[in-house]
Chimera marker file (.cmm) of the C-alpha trace (Angstrom):
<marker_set name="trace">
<marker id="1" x="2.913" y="-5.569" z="-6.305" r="1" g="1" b="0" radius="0.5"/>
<marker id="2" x="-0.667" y="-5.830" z="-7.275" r="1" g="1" b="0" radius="0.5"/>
<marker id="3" x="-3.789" y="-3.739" z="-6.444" r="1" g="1" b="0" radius="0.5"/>
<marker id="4" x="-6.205" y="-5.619" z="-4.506" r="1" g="1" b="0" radius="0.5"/>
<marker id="5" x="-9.102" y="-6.467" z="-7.318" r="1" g="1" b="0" radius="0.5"/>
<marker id="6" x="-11.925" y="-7.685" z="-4.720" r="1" g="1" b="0" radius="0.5"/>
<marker id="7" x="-13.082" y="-6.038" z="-1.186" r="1" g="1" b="0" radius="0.5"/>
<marker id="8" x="-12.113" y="-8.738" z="1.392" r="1" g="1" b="0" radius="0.5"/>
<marker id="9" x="-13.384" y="-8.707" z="4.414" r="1" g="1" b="0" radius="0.5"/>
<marker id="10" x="-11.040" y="-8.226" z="7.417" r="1" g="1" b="0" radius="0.5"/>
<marker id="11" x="-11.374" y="-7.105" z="11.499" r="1" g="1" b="0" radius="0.5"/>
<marker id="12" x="-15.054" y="-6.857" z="12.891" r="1" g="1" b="0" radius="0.5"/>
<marker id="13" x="-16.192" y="-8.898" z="10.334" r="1" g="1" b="0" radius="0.5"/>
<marker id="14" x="-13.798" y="-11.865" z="10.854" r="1" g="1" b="0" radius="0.5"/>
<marker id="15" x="-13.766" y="-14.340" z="13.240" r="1" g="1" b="0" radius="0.5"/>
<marker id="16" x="-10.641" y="-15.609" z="14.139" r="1" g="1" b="0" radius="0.5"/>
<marker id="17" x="-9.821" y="-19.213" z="15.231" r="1" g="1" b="0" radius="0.5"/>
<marker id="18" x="-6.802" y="-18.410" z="17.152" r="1" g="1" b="0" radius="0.5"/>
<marker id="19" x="-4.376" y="-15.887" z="19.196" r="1" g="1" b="0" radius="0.5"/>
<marker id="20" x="-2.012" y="-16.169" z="16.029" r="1" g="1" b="0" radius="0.5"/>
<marker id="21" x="-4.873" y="-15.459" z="13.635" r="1" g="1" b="0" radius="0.5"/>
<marker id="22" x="-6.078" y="-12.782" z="15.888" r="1" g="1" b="0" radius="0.5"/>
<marker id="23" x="-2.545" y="-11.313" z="15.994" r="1" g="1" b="0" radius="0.5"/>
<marker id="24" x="-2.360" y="-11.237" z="11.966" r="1" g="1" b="0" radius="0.5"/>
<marker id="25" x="-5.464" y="-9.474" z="11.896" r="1" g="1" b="0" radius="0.5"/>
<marker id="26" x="-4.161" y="-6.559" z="14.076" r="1" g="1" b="0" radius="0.5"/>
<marker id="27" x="-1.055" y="-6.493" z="11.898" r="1" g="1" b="0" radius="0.5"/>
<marker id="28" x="-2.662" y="-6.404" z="9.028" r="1" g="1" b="0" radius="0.5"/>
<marker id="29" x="-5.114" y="-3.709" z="10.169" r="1" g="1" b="0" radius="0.5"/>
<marker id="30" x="-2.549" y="-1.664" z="11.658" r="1" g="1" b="0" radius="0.5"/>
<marker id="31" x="-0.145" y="-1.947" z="8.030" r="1" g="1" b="0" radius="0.5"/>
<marker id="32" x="-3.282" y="-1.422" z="6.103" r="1" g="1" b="0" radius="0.5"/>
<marker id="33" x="-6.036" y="0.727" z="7.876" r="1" g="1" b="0" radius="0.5"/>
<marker id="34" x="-9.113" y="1.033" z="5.363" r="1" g="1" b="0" radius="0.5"/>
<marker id="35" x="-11.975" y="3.457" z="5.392" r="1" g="1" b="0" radius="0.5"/>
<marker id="36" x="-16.024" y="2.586" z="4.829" r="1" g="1" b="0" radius="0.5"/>
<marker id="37" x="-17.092" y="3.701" z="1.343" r="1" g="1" b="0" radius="0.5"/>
<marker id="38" x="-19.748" y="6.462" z="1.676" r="1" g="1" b="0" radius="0.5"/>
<marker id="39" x="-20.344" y="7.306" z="-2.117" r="1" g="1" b="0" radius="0.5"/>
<marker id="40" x="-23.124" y="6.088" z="-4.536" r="1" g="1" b="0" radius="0.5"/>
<marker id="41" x="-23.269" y="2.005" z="-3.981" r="1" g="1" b="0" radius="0.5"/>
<marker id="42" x="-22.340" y="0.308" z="-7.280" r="1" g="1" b="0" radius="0.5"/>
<marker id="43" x="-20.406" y="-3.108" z="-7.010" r="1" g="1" b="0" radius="0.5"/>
<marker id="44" x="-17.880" y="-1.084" z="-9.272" r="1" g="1" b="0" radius="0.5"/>
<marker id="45" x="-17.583" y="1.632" z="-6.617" r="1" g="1" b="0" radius="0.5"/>
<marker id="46" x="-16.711" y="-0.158" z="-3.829" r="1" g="1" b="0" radius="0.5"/>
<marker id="47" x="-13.739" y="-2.174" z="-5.491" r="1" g="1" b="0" radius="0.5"/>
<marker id="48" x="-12.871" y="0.859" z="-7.053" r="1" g="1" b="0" radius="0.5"/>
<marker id="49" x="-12.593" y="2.123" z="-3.609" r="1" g="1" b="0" radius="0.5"/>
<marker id="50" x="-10.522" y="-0.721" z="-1.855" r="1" g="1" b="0" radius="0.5"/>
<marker id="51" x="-8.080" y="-0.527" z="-5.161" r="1" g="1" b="0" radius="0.5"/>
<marker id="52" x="-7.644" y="3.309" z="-4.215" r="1" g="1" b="0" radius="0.5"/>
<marker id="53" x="-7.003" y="2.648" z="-0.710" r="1" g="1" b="0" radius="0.5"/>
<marker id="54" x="-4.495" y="-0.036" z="-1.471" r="1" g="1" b="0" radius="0.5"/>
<marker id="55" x="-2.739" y="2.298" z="-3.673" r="1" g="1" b="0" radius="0.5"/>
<marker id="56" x="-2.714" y="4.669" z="-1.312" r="1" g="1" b="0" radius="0.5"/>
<marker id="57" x="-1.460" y="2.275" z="1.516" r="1" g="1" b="0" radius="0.5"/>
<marker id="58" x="1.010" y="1.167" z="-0.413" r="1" g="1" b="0" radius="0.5"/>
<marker id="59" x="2.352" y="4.552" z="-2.408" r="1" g="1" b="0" radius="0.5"/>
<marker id="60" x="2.658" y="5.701" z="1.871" r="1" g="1" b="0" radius="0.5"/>
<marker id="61" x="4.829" y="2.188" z="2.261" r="1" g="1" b="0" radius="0.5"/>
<marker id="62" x="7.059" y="2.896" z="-0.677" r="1" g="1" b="0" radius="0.5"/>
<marker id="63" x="7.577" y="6.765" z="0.078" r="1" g="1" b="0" radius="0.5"/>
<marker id="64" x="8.756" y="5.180" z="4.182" r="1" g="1" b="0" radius="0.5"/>
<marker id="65" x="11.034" y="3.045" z="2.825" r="1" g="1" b="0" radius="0.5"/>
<marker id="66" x="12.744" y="5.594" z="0.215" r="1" g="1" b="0" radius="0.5"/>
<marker id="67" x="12.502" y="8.054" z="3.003" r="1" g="1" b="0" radius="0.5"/>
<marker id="68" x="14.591" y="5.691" z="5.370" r="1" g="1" b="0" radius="0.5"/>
<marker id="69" x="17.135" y="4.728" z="2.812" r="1" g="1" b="0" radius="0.5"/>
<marker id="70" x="15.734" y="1.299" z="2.568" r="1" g="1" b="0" radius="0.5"/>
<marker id="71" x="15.291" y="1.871" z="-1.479" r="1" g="1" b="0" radius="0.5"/>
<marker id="72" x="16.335" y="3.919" z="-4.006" r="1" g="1" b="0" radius="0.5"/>
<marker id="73" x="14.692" y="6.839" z="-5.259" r="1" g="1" b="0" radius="0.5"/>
<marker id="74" x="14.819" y="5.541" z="-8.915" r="1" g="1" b="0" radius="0.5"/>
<marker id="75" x="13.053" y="1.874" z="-7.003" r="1" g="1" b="0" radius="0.5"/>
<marker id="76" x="10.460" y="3.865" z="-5.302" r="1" g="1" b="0" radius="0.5"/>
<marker id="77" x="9.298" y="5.961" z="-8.195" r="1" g="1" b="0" radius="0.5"/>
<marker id="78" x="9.441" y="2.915" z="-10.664" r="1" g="1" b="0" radius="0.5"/>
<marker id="79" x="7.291" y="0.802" z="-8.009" r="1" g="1" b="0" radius="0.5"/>
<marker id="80" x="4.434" y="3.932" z="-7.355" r="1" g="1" b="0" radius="0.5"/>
<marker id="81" x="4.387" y="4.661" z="-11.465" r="1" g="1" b="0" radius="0.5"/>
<marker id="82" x="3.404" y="0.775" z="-11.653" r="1" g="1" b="0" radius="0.5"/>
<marker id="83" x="0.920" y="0.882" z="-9.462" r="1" g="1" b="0" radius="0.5"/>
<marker id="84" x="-0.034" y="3.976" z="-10.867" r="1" g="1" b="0" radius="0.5"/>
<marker id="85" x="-0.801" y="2.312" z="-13.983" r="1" g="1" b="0" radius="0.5"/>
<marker id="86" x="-2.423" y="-1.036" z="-12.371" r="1" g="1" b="0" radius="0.5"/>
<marker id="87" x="-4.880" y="1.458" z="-10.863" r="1" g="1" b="0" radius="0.5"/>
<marker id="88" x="-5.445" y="3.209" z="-13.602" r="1" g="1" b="0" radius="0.5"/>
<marker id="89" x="-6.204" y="0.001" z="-15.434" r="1" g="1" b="0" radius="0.5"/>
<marker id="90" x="-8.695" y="-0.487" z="-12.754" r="1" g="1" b="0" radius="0.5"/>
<marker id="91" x="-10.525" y="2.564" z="-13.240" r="1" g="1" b="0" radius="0.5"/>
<marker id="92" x="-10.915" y="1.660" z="-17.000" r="1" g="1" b="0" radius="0.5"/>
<marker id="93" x="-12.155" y="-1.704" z="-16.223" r="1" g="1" b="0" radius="0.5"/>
<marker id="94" x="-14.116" y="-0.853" z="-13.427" r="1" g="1" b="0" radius="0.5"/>
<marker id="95" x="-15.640" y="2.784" z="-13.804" r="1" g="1" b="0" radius="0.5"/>
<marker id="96" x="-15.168" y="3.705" z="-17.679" r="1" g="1" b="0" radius="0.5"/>
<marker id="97" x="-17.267" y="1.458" z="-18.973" r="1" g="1" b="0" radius="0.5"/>
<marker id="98" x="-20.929" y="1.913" z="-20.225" r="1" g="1" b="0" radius="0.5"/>
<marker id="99" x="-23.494" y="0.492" z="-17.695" r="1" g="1" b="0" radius="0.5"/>
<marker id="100" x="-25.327" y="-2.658" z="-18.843" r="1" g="1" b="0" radius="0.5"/>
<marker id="101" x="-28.700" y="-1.917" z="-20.024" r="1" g="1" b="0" radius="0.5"/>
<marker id="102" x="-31.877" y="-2.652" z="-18.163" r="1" g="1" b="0" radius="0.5"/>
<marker id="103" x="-33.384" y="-6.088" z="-18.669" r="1" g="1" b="0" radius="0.5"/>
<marker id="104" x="-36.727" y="-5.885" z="-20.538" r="1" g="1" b="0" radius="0.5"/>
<marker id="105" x="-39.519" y="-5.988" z="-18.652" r="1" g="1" b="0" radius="0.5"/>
<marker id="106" x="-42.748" y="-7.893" z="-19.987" r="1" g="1" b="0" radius="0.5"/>
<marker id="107" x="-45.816" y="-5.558" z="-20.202" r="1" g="1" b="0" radius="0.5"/>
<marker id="108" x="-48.410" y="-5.686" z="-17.383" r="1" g="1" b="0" radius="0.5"/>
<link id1="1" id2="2" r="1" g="1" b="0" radius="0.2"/>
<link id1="2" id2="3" r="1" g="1" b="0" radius="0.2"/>
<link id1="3" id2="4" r="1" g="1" b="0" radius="0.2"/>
<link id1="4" id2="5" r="1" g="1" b="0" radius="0.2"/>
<link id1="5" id2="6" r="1" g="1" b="0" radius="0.2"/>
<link id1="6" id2="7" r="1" g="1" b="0" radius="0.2"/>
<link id1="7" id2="8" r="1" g="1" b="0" radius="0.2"/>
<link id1="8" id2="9" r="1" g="1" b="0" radius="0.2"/>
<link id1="9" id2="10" r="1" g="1" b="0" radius="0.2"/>
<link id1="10" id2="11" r="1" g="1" b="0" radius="0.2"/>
<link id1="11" id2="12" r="1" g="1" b="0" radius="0.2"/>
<link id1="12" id2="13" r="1" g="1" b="0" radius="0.2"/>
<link id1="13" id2="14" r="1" g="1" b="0" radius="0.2"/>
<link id1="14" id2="15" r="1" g="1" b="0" radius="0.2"/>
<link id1="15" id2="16" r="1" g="1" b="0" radius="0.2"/>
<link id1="16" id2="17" r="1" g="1" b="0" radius="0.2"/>
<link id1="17" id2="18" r="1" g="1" b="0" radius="0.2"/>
<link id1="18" id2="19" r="1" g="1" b="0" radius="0.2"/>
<link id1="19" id2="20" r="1" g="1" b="0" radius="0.2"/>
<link id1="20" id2="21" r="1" g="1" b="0" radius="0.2"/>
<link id1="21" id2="22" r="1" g="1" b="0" radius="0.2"/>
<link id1="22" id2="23" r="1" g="1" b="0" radius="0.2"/>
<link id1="23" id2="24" r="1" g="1" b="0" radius="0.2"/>
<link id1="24" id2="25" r="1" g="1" b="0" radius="0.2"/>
<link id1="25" id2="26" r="1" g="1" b="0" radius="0.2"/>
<link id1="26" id2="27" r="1" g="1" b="0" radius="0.2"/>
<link id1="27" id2="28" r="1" g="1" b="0" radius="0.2"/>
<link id1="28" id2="29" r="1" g="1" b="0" radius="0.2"/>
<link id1="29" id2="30" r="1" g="1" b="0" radius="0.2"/>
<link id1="30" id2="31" r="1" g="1" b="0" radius="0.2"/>
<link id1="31" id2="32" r="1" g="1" b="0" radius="0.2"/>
<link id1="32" id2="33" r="1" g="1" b="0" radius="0.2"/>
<link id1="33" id2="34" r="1" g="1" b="0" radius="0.2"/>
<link id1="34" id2="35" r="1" g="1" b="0" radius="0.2"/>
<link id1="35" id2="36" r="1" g="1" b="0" radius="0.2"/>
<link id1="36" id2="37" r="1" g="1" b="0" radius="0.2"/>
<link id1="37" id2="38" r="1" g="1" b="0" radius="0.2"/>
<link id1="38" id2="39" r="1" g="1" b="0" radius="0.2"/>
<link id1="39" id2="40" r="1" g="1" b="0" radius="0.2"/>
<link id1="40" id2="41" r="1" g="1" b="0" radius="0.2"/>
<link id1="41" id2="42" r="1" g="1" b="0" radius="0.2"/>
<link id1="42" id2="43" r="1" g="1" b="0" radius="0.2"/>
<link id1="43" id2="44" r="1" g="1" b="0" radius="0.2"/>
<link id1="44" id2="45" r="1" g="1" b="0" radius="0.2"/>
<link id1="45" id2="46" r="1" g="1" b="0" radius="0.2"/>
<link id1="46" id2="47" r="1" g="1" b="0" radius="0.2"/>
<link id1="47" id2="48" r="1" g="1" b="0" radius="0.2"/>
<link id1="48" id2="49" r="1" g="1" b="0" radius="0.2"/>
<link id1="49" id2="50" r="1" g="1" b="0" radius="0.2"/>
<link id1="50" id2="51" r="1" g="1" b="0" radius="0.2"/>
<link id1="51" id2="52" r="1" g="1" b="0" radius="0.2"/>
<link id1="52" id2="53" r="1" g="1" b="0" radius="0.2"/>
<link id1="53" id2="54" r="1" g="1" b="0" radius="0.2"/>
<link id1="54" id2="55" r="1" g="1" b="0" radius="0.2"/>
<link id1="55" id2="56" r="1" g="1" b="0" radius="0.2"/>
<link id1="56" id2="57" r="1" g="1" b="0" radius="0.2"/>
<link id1="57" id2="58" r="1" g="1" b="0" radius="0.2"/>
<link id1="58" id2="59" r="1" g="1" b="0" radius="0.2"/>
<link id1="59" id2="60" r="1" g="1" b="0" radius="0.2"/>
<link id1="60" id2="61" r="1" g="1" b="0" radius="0.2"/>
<link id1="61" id2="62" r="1" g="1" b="0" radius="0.2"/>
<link id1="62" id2="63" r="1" g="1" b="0" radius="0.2"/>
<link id1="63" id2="64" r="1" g="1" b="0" radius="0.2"/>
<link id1="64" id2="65" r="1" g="1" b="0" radius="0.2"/>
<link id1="65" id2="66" r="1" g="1" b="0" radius="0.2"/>
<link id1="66" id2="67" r="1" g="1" b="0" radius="0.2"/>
<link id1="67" id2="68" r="1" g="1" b="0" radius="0.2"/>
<link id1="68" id2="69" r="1" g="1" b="0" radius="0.2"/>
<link id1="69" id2="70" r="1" g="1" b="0" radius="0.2"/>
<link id1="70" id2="71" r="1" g="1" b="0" radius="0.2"/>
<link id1="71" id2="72" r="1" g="1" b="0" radius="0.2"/>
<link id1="72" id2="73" r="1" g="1" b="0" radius="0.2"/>
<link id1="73" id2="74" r="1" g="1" b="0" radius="0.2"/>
<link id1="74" id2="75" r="1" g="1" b="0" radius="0.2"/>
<link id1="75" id2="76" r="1" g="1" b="0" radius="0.2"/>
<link id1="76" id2="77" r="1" g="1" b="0" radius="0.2"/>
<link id1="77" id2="78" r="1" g="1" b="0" radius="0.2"/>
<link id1="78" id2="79" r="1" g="1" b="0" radius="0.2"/>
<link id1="79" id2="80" r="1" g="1" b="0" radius="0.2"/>
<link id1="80" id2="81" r="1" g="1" b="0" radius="0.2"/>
<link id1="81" id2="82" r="1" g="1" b="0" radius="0.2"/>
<link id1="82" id2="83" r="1" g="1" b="0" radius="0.2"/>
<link id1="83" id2="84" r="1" g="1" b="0" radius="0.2"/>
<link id1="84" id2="85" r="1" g="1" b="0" radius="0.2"/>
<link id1="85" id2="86" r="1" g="1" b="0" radius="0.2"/>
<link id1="86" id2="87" r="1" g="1" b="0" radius="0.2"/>
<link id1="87" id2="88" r="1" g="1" b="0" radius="0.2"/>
<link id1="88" id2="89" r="1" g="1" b="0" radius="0.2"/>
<link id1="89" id2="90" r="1" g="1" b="0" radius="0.2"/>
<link id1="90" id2="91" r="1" g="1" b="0" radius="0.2"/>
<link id1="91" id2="92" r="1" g="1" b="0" radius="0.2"/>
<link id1="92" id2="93" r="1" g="1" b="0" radius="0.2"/>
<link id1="93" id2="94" r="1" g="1" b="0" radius="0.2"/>
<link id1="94" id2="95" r="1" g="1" b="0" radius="0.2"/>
<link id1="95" id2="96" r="1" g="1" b="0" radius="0.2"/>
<link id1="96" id2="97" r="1" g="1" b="0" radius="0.2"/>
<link id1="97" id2="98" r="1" g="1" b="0" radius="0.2"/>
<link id1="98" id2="99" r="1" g="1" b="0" radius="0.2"/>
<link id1="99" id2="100" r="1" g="1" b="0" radius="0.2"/>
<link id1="100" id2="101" r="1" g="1" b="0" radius="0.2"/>
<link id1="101" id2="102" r="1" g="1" b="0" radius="0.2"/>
<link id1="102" id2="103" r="1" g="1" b="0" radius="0.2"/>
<link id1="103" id2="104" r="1" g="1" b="0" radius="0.2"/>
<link id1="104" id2="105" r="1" g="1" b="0" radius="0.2"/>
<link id1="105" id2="106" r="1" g="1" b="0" radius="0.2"/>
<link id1="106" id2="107" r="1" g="1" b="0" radius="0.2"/>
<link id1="107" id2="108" r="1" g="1" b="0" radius="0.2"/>
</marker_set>
């Protein structure tokens, strides 16, 4: 599994061609709700964001499954510490780093 490293953009904002591509949008809506991003607008933010909600989407996923007997305990937990660690690889990448410095301006 891998956290989601770009917002795509998915539902209103996509046209589908066809019933069938219409149908895969519902599914994936419905499997994968997301939220709109109210905090401070950086580009950082708002992938940030969509990698948070994709963990969370899929830690919910994992905990079904393990809750229905459909994996293991021991497969569950090793799959949600990954993608632990993929999102906290993320947040280093993303958010931990110092912001670029201002280009300089000529003088007036």
């Amino acid at each position: 599994m891998r956290v989601i490293s770009v917002a795509i953009a998915t539902g209103a904002n996509a046209v589908p061609d066809s019933q069938a591509d219409r149908n895969e949008i519902l599914k994936s809506e419905f499997l994968t709700p997301r939220s709109r991003y109210r905090g401070e607008f950086t580009p950082e933010n708002l992938v940030f964001d969509a990698n948070l909600q994709e963990f969370a989407s899929r830690v919910a996923l994992l905990c079904g499954l393990e809750s229905g007997g459909k994996i293991s305990p021991q497969e569950a937990y090793n799959q949600i510490k990954d993608l632990w660690h993929q999102l906290r690889d993320a947040k280093h990448n993303l958010l931990d780093r110092d912001p670029p410095e201002p280009p300089e301006l000529p003088p007036e």
